[in-house]
Phi, psi and omega in degrees: 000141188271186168240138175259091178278160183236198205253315190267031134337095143351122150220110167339161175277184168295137178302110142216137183247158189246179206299331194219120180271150170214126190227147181293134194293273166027289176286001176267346180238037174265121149308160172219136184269354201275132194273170187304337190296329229270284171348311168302299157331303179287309200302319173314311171324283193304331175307316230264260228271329178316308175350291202274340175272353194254345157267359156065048168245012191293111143265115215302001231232335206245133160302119168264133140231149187231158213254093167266123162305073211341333193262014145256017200234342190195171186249320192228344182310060203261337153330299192277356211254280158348282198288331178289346181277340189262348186267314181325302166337336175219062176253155176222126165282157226187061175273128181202114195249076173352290195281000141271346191098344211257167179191142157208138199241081177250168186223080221260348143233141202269322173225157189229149137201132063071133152220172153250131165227086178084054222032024189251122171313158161205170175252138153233111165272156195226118168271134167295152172309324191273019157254349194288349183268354177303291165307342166213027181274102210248325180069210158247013164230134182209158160285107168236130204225151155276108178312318209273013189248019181247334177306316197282286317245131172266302165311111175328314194295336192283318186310308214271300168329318185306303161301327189294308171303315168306307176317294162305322151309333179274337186257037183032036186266070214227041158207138165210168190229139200241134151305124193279350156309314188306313180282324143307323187288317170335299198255015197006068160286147196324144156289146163128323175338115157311158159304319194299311201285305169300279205291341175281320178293325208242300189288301184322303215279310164307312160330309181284330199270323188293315205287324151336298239220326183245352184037051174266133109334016219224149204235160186247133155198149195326135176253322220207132186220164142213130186065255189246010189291095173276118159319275185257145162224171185232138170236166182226098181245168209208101175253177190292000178266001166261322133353277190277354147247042170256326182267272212304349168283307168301316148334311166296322196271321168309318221244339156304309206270005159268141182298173148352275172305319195283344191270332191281329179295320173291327185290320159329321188251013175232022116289033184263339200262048162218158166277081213259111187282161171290355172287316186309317169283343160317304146349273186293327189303353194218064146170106176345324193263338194261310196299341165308276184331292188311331168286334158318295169301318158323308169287316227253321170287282179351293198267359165082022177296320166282040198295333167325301177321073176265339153290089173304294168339287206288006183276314161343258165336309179267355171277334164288005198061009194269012205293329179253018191254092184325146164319126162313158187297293199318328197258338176295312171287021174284090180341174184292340172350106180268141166294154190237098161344337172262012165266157163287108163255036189246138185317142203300156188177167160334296203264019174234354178251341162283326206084047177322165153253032187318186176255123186295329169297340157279345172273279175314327194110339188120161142291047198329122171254151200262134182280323166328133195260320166327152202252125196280000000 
């Protein structure tokens, strides 16, 4: 097919790519026919031209091409490149909506072809105007994605979940629901696919790569049957930082519903895993306001809140203030004598000599957790 170029006719700037894609939610609940190399190639597309749309320099009027260079998609594969490049030309987007009558059937790039640019192989492809908006017409509803983590993805299916889940994640949205004809038809899974046959091929297999590869969570289970036939599914995502303040909230609430001793006994045994003099644990275990922190900070290394961190002990020591702080006089001529968790070392009281089951949590107040990802 020829091209007609014209006076208003587009040429992409020079390619760089940038950090983050934005595509119209629309091309993210589009079939797509593309295999990953191919898939790969459009995701560059939309980076390219997504660019010029969020700079608001897209001009909608006009036929685009854009210059991908072979060396981000391969080092030496040039082969595989070639051919992905002649089948993508008759690859199709695919909107269609059954309970309405509508259906559109596109085909969105017309020419694919290899140039030398500056001695660098590159693909250049080309869209008609009237396609560039399936791909950048962004509006107030879009996709925004991390590229290099849709670059690395090895499975379409996972490339195409990656996109879906990103769609609902931008509305802060994080459980929705699909019909699994639909949602097959999405991922243009084989005809004939069995459910059994979707979830071992298609979801599972995205499941692992997002969780890998995207530090995504997201799990499925039937919203809708008929007899034993699942209709519908509801997902649930979840990322790991959300992960992990889910186990420090839980971490929080175990240590609120224990009484008092059993809670001071726990600390005992999780200030064992720093190098810790014994005035200091002492320190924190018989005050209240330190022994707060200390379950916190505790939690918050434990559950990986911190990765930065690599001296725990001295990370410790300074989110309690106690880092500069000297042995008491009193504690200095003291033998090696370690304190024993099965002595009381909270000042005599009530609640330790009955043996209360108070709540460590009526006391302390609750256990505040800090959302700060920083390293104080």
């Amino acid at each position: 097919m020829e091209i007609n170029k014209t006076a208003e006719d587009q040429l992409a700037p020079v390619f760089i790519k940038r950090s983050t894609n934005y595509q119209p939610n629309l091309f993210t609940e589009s079939k797509q026919e593309f295999t990953e190399l191919e898939k790969k190639i459009v995701v560059l597309v939309v980076n390219q031209i997504g660019y010029l749309a969020v700079r608001g320099e897209l001009n909608p009027r006009s036929n685009i091409t854009v210059s991908i260079p072979f060396s981000t998609l391969t080092r030496d594969h040039h082969q595989q490149i070639a051919d992905a490049a002649e089948s993508l030309q008759s690859k199709r987007l695919v909107y269609r909506d059954d309970t309405r009558d509508k259906f559109d059937f596109i085909t969105p790039f017309p020419r694919v072809r290899s140039e030398l640019v500056d001695g660098k192989r590159v693909i250049e492809i080309t869209m008609f105007s009237d396609m560039v908006p399936h791909f950048a017409e962004l509006g107030q509803r879009y996709t925004k994605y991390d590229i290099d983590v849709m670059l690395s993805l090895g499975s379409v299916y996972a490339q195409r979940m990656f996109e879906i889940v990103s769609m609902y994640q931008n509305r802060k949205q994080f459980n929705f629901t699909y019909e699994v004809e639909q949602l097959m038809m999405m991922l243009n899974c084989p005809k004939g696919y069995s459910f059994h046959d979707f979830k071992k091929n298609a979801l599972v297999i995205a499941q692992r790569e997002l969780k890998r590869k995207a530090d995504i969570l997201f799990d499925w289970k039937p919203s809708k049957k008929n007899g034993k036939r699942i209709i519908a599914l509801e997902f649930t995502i979840k990322t790991a930082n959300q992960l992990v303040h889910e186990a420090i909230e839980k971490d929080r609430r175990t240590i609120n519903e224990m009484p008092l001793h059993e809670a001071v006994r726990t600390a005992w045994k999780l200030l064992d895993n720093y190098k810790l003099k014994n005035w200091q644990k002492d320190l924190i275990a018989t005050d209240y306001e330190l022994l707060e922190i200390f379950f916190r900070v505790d939690a918050e290394l434990a559950n990986g809140l911190r990765p930065t961190v690599k001296n725990h002990t001295a990370y410790l020591v300074k989110s309690l203030g106690i880092d500069h702080m000297k042995a008491p006089e009193s504690d200095k001529p003291r033998s090696n004598k370690k304190s024993s968790p099965n002595q009381s070392i909270l000042p005599l009281g009530p609640e330790v000599r009955t043996g209360s089951v108070q709540s460590i949590g009526s006391i302390l107040g609750g256990i505040p957790f800090s959302g700060n990802t920083d390293e104080q």
